[in-house]
C-alpha positions as CSV (number, residue, x, y, z in Angstrom):
1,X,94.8,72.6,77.8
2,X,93.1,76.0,78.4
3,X,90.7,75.1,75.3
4,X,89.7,71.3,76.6
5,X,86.2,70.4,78.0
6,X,86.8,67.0,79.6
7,X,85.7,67.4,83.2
8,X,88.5,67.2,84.6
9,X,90.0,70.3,83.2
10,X,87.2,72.1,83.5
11,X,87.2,70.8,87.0
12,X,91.1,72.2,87.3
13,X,90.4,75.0,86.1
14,X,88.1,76.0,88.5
15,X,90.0,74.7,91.4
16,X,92.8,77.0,90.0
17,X,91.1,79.6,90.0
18,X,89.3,79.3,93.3
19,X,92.5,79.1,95.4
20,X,95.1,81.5,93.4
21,X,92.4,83.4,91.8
22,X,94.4,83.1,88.7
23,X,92.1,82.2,85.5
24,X,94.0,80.3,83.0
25,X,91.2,80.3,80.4
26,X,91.9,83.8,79.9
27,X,95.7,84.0,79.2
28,X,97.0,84.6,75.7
29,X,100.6,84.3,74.7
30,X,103.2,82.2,77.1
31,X,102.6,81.7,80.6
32,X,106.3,81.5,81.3
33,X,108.4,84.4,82.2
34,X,111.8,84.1,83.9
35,X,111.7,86.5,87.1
36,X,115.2,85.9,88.6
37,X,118.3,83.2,87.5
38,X,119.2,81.9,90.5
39,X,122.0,80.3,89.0
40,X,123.6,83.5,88.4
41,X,122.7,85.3,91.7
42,X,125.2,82.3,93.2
43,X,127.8,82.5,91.2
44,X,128.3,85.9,92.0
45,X,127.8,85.5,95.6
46,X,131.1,83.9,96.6
């Protein structure tokens, strides 16, 4: 997605960047990261 012209990525993009000043055009490697399983922060809160 980060390499498409159409305009409405390009469009997105900028929006994106504009309101979270986050570029996604520049990001290499995955996007994803797990911060916190909150699956396991419950299960231990009984």
């Amino acid at each position: 997605m980060m390499q498409t012209t159409d305009p409405f990525t390009v469009w997105f993009l900028e929006r994106v960047k504009a309101v979270h000043g986050v570029d996604l055009t520049a990001m290499t490697g995955s996007p994803s990261q797990l911060v916190l399983d909150s699956n396991r922060a419950v299960g231990e809160a009984k």
